[in-house]
Structures are given as C-alpha cells and as structure tokens.
C-alpha positions as CSV (number, residue, x, y, z in Angstrom):
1,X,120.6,105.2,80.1
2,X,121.5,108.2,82.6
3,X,119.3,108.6,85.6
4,X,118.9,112.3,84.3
5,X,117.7,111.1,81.4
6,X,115.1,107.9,82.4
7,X,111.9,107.3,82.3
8,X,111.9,107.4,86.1
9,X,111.7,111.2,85.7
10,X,108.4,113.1,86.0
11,X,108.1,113.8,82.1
12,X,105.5,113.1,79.9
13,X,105.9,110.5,77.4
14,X,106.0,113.1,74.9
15,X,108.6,114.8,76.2
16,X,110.7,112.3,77.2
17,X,111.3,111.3,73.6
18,X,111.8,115.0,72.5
19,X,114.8,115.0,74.7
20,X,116.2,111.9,73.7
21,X,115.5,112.7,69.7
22,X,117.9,116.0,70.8
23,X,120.4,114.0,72.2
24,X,120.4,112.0,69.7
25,X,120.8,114.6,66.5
26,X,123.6,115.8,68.9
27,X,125.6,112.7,68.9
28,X,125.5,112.4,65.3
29,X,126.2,116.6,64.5
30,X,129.5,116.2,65.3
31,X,130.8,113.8,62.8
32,X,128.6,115.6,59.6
33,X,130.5,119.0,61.0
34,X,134.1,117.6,60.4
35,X,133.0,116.1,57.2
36,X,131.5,119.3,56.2
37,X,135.4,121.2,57.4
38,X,137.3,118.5,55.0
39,X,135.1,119.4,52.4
40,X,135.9,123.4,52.7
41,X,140.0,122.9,51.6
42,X,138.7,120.6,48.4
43,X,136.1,123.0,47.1
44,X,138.2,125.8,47.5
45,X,140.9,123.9,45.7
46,X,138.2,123.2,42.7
47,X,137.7,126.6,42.5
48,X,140.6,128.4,43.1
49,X,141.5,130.1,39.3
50,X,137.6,129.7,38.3
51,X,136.4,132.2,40.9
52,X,137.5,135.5,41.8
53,X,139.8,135.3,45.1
54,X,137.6,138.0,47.0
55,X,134.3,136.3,47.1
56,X,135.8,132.9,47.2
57,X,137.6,134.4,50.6
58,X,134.9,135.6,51.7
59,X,132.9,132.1,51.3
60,X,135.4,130.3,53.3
61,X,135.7,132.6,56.0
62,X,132.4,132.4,56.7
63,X,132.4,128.5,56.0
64,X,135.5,127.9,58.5
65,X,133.9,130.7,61.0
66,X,130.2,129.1,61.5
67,X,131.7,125.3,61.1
68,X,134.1,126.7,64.2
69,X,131.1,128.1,66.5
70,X,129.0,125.4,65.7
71,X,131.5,122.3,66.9
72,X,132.4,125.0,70.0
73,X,128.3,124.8,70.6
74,X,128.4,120.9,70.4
75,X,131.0,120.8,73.0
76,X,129.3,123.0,75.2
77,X,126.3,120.9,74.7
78,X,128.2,117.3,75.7
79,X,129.7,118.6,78.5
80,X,126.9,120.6,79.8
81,X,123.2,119.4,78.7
82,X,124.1,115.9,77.6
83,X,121.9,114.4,80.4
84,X,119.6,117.7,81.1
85,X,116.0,117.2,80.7
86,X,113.9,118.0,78.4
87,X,113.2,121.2,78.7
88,X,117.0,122.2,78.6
89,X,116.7,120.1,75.4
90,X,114.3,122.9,73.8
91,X,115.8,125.7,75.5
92,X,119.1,124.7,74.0
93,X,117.5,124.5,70.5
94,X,115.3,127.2,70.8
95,X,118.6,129.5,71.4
96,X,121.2,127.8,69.0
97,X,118.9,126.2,66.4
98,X,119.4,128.7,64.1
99,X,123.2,127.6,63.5
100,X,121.8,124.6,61.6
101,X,119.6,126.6,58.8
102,X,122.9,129.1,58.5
103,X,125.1,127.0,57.9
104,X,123.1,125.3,55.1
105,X,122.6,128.6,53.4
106,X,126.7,129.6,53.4
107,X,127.5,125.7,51.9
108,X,124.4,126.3,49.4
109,X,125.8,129.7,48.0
110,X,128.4,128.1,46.2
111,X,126.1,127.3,43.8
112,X,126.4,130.9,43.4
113,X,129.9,130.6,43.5
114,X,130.4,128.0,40.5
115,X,127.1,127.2,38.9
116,X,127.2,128.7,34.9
117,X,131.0,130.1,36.1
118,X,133.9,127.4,36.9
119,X,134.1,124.5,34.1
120,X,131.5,121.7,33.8
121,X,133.9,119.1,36.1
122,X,134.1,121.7,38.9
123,X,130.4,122.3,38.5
124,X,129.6,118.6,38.9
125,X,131.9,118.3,41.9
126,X,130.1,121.4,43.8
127,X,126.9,119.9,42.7
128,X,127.9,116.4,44.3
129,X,129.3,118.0,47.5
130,X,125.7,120.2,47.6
131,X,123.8,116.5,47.2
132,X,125.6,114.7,49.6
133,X,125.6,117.5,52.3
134,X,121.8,117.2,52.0
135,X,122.2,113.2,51.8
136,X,123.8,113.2,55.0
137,X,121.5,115.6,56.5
138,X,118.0,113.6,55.7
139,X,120.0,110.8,58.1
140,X,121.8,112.6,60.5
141,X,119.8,115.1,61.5
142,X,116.5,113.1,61.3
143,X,116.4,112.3,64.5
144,X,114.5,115.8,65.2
145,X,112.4,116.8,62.4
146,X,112.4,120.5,63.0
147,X,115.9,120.7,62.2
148,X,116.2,118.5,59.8
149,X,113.5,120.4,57.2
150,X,114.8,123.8,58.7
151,X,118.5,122.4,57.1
152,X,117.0,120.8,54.0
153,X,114.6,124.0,53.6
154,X,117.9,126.5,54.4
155,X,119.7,124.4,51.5
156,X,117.4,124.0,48.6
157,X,115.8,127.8,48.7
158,X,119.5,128.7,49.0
159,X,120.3,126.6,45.6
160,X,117.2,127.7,44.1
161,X,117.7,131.6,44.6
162,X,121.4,131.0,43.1
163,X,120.0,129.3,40.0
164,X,117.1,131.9,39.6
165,X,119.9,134.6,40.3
166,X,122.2,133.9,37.7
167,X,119.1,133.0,35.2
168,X,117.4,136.9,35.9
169,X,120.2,138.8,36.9
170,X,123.3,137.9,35.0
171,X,121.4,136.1,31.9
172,X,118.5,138.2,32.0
173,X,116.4,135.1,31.2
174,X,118.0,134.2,28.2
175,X,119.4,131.0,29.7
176,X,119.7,127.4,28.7
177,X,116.5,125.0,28.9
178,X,119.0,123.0,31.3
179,X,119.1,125.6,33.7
180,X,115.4,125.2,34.0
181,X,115.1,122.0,34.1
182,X,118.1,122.3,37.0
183,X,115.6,124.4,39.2
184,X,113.2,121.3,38.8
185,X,115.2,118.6,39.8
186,X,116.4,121.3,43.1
187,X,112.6,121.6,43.6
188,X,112.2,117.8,43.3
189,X,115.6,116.8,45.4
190,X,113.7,119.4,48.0
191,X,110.9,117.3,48.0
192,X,112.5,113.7,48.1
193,X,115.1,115.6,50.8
194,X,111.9,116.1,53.1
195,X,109.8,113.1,52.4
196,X,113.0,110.8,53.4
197,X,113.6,113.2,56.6
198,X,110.2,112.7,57.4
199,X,110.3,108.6,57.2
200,X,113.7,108.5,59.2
201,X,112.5,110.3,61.8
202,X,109.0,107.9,62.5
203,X,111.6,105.1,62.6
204,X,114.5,106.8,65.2
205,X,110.7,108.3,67.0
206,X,109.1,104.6,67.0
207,X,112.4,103.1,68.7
208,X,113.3,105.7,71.1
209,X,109.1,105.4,72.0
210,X,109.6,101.5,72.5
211,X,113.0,102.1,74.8
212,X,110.8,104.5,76.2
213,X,108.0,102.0,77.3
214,X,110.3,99.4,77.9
215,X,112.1,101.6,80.3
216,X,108.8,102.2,82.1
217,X,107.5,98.5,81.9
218,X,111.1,97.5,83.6
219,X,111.0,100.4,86.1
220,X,106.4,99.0,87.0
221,X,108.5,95.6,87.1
222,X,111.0,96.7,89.7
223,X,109.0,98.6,92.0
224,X,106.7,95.2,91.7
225,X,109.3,93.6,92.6
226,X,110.5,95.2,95.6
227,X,106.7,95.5,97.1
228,X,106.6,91.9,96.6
229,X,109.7,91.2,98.4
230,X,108.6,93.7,101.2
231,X,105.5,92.1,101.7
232,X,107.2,89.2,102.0
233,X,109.9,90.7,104.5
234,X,106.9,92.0,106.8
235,X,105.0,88.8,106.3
236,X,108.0,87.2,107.5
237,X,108.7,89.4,110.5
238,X,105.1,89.4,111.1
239,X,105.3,85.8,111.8
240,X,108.1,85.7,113.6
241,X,107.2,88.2,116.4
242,X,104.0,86.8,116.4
243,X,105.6,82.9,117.5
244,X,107.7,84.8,119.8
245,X,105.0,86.7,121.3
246,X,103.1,83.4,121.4
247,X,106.0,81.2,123.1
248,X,106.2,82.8,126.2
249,X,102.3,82.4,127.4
250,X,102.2,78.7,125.5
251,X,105.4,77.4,127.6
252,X,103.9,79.3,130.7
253,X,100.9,77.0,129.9
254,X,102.3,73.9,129.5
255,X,104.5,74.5,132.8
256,X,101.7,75.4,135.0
257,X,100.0,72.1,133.5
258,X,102.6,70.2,134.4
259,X,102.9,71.6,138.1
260,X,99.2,70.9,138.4
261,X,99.8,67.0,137.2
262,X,102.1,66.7,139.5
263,X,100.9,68.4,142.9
264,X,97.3,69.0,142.0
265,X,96.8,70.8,145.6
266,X,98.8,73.6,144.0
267,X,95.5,74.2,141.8
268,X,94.5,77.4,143.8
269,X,97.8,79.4,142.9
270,X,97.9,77.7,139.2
271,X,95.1,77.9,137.9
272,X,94.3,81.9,138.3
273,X,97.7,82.4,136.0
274,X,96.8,79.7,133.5
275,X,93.7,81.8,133.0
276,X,96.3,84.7,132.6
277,X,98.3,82.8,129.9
278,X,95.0,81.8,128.1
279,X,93.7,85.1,128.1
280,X,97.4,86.4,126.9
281,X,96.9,83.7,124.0
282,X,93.4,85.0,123.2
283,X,93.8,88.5,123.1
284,X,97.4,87.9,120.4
285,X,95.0,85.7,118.5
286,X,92.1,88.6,118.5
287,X,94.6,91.3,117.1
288,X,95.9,89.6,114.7
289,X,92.5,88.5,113.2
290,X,91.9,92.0,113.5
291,X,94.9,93.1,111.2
292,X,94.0,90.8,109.0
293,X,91.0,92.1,108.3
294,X,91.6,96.1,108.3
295,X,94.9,94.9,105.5
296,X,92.3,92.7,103.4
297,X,90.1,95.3,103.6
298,X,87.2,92.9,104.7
299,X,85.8,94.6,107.6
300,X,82.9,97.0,107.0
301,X,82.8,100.0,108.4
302,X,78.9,102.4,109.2
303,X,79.5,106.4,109.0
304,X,76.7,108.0,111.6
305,X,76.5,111.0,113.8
306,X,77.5,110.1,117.3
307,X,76.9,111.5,120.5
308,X,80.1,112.2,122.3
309,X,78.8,112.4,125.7
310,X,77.0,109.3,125.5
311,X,80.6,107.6,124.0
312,X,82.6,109.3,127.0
313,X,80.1,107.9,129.3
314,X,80.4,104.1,127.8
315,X,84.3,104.6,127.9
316,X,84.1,105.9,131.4
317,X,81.9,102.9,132.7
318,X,84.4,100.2,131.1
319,X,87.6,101.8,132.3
320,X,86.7,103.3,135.4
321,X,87.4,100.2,137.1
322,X,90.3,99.5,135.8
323,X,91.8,103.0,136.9
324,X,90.8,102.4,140.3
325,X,92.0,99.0,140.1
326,X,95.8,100.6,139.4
327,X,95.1,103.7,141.9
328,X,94.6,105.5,139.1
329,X,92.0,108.8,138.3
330,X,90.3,108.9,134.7
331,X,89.0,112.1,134.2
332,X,86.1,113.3,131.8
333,X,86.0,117.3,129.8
334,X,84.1,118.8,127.2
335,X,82.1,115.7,126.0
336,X,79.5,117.6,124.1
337,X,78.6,117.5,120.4
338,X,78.6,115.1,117.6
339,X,81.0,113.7,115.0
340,X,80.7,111.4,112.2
341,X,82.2,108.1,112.7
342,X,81.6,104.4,113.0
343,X,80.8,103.8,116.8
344,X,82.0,100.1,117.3
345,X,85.5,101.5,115.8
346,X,86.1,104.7,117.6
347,X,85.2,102.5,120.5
348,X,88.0,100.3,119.7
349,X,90.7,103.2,118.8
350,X,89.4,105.1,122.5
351,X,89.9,101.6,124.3
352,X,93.2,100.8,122.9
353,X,94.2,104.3,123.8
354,X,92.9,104.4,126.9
355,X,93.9,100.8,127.7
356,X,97.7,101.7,126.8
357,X,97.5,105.3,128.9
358,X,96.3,102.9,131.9
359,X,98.9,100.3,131.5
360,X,102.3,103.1,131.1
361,X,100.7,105.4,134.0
362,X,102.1,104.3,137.5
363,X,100.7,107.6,139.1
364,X,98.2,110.5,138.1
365,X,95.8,109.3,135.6
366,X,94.3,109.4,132.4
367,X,92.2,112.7,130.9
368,X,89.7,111.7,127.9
369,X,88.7,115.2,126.3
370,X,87.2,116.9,123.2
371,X,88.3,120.2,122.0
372,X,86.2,122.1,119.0
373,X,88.2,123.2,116.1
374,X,87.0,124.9,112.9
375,X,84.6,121.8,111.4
376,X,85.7,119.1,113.7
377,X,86.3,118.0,117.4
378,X,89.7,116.8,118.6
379,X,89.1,113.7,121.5
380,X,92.1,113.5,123.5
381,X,94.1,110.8,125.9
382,X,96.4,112.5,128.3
383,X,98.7,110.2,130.6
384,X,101.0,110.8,133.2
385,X,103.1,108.1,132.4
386,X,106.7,107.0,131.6
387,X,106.3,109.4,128.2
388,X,108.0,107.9,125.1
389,X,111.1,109.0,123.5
390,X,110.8,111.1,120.2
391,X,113.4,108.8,118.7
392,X,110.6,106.2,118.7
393,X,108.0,108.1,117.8
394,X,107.8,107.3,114.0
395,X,107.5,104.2,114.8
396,X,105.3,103.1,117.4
397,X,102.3,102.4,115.2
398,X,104.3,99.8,113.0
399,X,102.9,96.3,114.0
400,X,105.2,94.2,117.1
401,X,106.8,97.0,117.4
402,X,107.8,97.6,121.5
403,X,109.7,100.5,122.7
404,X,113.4,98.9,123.7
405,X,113.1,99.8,127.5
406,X,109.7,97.9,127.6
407,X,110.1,94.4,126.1
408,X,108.3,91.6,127.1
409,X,105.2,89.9,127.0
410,X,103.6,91.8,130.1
411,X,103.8,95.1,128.2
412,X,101.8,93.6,125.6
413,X,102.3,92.2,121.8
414,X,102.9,95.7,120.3
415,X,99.6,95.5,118.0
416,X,97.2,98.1,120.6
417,X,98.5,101.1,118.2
418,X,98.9,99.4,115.5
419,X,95.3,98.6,115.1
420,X,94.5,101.9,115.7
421,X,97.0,103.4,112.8
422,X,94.7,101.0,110.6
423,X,91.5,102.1,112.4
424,X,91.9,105.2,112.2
425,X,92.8,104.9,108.3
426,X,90.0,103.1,107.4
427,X,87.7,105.8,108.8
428,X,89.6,109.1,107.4
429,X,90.9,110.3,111.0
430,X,93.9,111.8,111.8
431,X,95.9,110.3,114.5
432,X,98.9,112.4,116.0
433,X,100.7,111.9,119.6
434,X,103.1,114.4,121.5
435,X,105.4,112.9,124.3
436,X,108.4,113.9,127.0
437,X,110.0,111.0,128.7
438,X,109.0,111.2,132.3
439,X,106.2,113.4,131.9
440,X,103.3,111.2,130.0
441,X,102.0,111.6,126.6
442,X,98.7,112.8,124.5
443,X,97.0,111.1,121.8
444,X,94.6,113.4,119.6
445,X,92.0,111.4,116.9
446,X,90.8,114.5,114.5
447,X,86.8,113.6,113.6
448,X,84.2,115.8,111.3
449,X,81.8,117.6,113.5
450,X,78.2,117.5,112.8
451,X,74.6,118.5,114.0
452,X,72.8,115.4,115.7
453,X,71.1,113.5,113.2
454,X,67.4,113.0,112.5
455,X,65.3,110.2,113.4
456,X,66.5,107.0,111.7
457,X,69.0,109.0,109.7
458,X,72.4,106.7,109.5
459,X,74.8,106.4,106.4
460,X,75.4,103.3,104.4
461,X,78.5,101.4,104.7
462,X,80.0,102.8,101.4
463,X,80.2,106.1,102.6
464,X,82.5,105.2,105.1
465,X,85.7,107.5,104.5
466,X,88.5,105.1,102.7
467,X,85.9,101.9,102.8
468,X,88.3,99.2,101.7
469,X,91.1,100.9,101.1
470,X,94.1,100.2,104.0
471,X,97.7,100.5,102.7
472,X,99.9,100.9,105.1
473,X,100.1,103.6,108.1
474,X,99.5,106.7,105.5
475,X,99.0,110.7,105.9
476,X,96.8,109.6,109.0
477,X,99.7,109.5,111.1
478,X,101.9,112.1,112.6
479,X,104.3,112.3,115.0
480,X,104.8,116.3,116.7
481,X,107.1,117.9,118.7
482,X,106.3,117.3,122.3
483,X,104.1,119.2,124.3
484,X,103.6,119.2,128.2
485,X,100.6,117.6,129.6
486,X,97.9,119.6,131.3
C-alpha cells in the first residue's frame, strides 16, 4: 500500500474506500478493453457479406476510436492518479466516466447491426459476444457500482431499443413471438446483470473496508508502539541523569564522613558542606517527587482569585535575602490586580523563576513585574545574567536538561524549569522566555485577570484549568525571538 494512498491520510473511512474501489475498477479496465479490441476484427469478420459495408464501417470506426481514447485515458490515469487521493479519484470519474456508458452503447448497437439481418449462427455469435461483454462487466467493473450499472444500464437499453427498433420500424409490429420473448430475457439479463453487480461490489467493498481497518488498527499499533518505546527511552534517561546528578553529592558525603572519622577536629569545616550535600540530596529527591506527581496527574490543583500585590510581597520577603546575599537588587512594579490561579503553584513557578534569575545573575538584579493585557496580566522575571543561547531555547524546559557551558551539580539538577513547563500546564498558563547571551533573560507566565472575589468565594478543585491532564511540555510553551532587557 502507497503512502498516498493509506490510511495514515486524513480521509474519512468512507472515502478512503471510494478511492481504493477506483483504483481498483482501474486495474482491471485495462485487460476487459483489449478483450473488447480482439473482439472488433471477429465480429466484423461474422458480418462482413451479411451487413452493408457502410454502416458496418461506420460501427467499427467508432468501436476502434472510443476503445483507442479509453486505453489512452487509462494510461493517463496509471501514470498520473494511480496513488492520488480520493478526491482526484471522483474528479477523475466525474470527467471521464462517461467513456464507460458510451462505449457500451456502440458494442450494444450491433444488435442493430445483425439481429433479424445476418444468418442465425452469426446472430448467436453477436448475441454471445453482447452476453459475455456484460458478463465480464458485472465482475470487472464491480468494484465501483456507479459504473458498473451505468455500463450494464448503457448495454441492455441499447439492446432493447435495437430489438423494439427493428420490431416497430422495419416489421411494423408484425414480428415473431420470439422477438418478444427476446426483449424479455434482455429485460431479465438487465436485471440478473445488476443484481450480480450489486453482490460483487458488497464483497470487493467489505474487503477493501477490512484492509481499511486493518491498516488503521496496525498504524494505533505502531504509534503505540513507539510511545511505549519513548516512554521507555525518557524513563531510561530520566534515571540515568538522575544517579548522575545523585553521585556527585552521595560520594561528597561519604568523603567528608570519612575525613571526619579520621580527624574529627576537622568537624567545623566538614560538617557545614555535608549539610550542603544533604541538602543537594534533598532538594533532587523533592523534584523528582514533584514530577512524578504533575506526570501521574496526582496533585490537585485550587482555581481562586489572587491578589498580586500580596503574592509580590511574599515573593519579595523570601528572596530578598537571598539577592542581598549575592549583591544582588530584586526589584518590584505594577503589582496590582487579581488573576485566577492556584496560589501554592504560582508560588512555586515565581520561586523557581526567581531562584534561577538569582543563581545566573552575577551583577544587576532581578525585576518581578505585571503588565495588563486585554483579559489577563503578564508577571514577569527579568535578569541581568549570562542570557541563554537561542540554540537552546527549545529545550530548556525538557527535564535534566543543563545548558552545555553550565554543567555540573552546582548549577543545579536541570528540573527548576522543568517543573514549571508542568506547572504551568496543569494550570492553563502560558509560559514564554526571550534571551541574548550576555545581556540576561525574561520569563513571562500569561494568567486570566479578574475582579477580587467575594467573601468566601473560592473554586473547586475540578475547575482547575487541565486538572489531571499533563502530557508533555504542550502549547504552554514558547520560545521568542529575543528581546533586550529593560
């Protein structure tokens, strides 16, 4: 099967089929053409000295000339739409159908030709040539209905108007009983002709509908496939950066341990960086609990209106101290308003933000602001720190993942914006960053705006915006062109 032609296509089910039913009554058209051309030379032969040379001339002309355009149309068709869609499959039909029906009516006029003319053998033989065009067309053509009863329907009507012709016009009614009976048994072939058509065709639509679904049952099984292997993969990696990240603080541990065993006056300068290492320890083992929980879907999330001045404040009072720690200014603007969020979260996405400006920034400072846009407030954490290549952009909020230039367990376990790419998703805001080497960088978390709320007025848990629903990083992130820093 042709990738122009799978199920892997955006087509219905419906549609699918159709196309494949064309391509099908186009393999087989071919083959019932030539037949039909070996035919012309024999019934010309039978009736050569029977019937006058002028219409018999004329027959097979027109015979030779639509047999010609049709297998010139069939070529065309195999080299050109062979593996189009669907809709070239109509279009193609729609145009060219036609050449089906017409030539049906030029091989059913030589009934008129022979019938009650040429001697009772060549009459049988035309008769027999007539039935087994039509045979082969209940099989061949089958495959699309429309143009199987448009060539059955172009046939018999063509028969029947030849009888009926020579029984009005050239007997003026005074023929045979057998010529009667002869229009019943055309009328009754007609019938049979359709009603096996019809059969055919629900068998060739059944299959081609199972290779259909089968198609699309393989294709669910291959995409499961390859998400299971690439959860696997990241499971894997995951693991693996997380014992490397873990190594370094652990062997630091067990180092300082064995420094303090043997010299135990050393414990002064030891012990502060064994807290270090512990504390290194704890805070891997607290993000990845964390990731596990925003992927499972497990942690809970509570939608109220918040008051961003009272949130800049908290976020001021815990990382105030820490910015003077590193000679460092964090600066406050346009704290007013209220947005909809879950307040212990955007906590969590403002102190990994700000935690990350503070830790890059070697002078200036961090700004935490909120700009008003139509329906919702932008909060935003500028730094004038080391900035961060756009070739790294797109990836930054992928778990473990640690610009190149800043490996190492000092710099952190590359989890900070991770968490707050599944953060962020689980609450419906938008996370997008700018950034120039050298010049710092700006993180900006999209929130609804809202009036302050009522007394008591909070809403439940399953309102939250994407409530147990984290698949990956998502729309929620994007990565801009970068812009300079205020």
């Amino acid at each position: 099967m042709s990738a122009e032609n799978s199920p892997v296509s955006p087509l219905s089910e419906e549609d699918w089929i159709d196309g494949e039913l064309i391509r099908s009554l186009m393999r087989s058209a071919p083959q019932l053409q030539v037949i039909a051309l070996l035919l012309v030379p024999l019934a010309v032969a039978m009736m050569v000295g029977s019937v006058p040379g002028a219409p018999l001339a004329v027959w097979s002309a027109a015979v030779l000339l639509v047999s010609g355009a049709r297998l010139w149309l069939m070529r065309r068709y195999a080299k050109e739409l062979a593996h189009a869609d669907a809709a070239a499959q109509r279009r193609f039909m729609a145009r060219y159908g036609f050449t089906w029906p017409l030539s049906a009516c030029i091989w059913g006029l030589m009934t008129l030709l022979c019938f009650d003319r040429t001697p009772q053998v060549t009459q049988f033989l035309c008769w027999l040539m007539i039935v087994g065009l039509g045979s082969f067309t209940a099989n061949s053509f089958s495959n699309h209905l429309q143009t199987m009863h448009a060539y059955a329907n172009a046939l018999a009507l063509t028969v029947l108007a030849s009888v009926a012709w020579r029984i009005g016009w050239d007997l003026h009614f005074q023929a045979p009983r057998s010529h009667y009976w002869i229009l019943l048994l055309v009328v009754f072939y007609w019938v049979l002709l359709r009603q096996t058509g019809r059969k055919l065709h629900e068998s060739h639509h059944g299959y081609v509908e199972l290779q259909y679904r089968n198609a699309r049952l393989i294709e669910s099984l291959t995409r499961q496939t390859e998400a299971a292997l690439d959860a696997v993969a990241i499971k894997n990696r995951f693991l693996a950066n997380a014992a490397h990240d873990l190594r370094q603080p652990v062997h630091a541990l067990g180092l300082y341990a064995d420094w303090l065993a043997t010299d135990p006056a050393m414990a002064p300068e030891i012990v502060p960086r064994i807290v270090q290492s512990t504390r290194a320890v704890n805070a891997l083992f607290d993000s990845l609990f964390d990731l596990e929980q925003f992927n499972s879907g497990r942690k809970k999330v509570r939608i109220e209106p918040i008051d961003l001045a009272c949130l800049f404040t908290e976020m001021e009072l815990q990382y105030r101290p820490l910015a003077r720690a590193r000679g460092l200014a964090l600066r406050l603007h346009g704290a007013t308003g209220h947005v909809l969020s879950d307040r212990i979260v955007l906590q969590r996405i403002l102190g990994n933000l700000i935690g990350n400006a503070l830790k890059y920034t070697h002078r200036g400072g961090v700004l935490l602001a909120a700009r008003r846009s139509a329906g919702a407030i932008r909060i935003e954490v500028w730094d004038t720190g080391i900035g961060i290549a756009s070739s790294h952009h797109a990836d930054i909020f992928q778990e473990f993942y640690k610009v190149p230039e800043r490996q190492g367990t000092d710099d952190g376990f590359g989890l900070g914006l991770a968490i707050v790419a599944r953060l962020a998703g689980r609450l419906g805001h938008q996370v997008t960053m700018n950034s120039r080497p050298g010049r710092g960088s700006v993180f900006r978390l999209t929130l609804e705006r809202c009036a302050p709320p009522e007394q008591g007025a909070a809403l439940a848990p399953e309102q939250a915006v994407g409530a147990g629903e984290v698949h990956g990083l998502g729309p929620a992130l994007h990565a801009q062109a970068p812009e300079q820093s205020p």
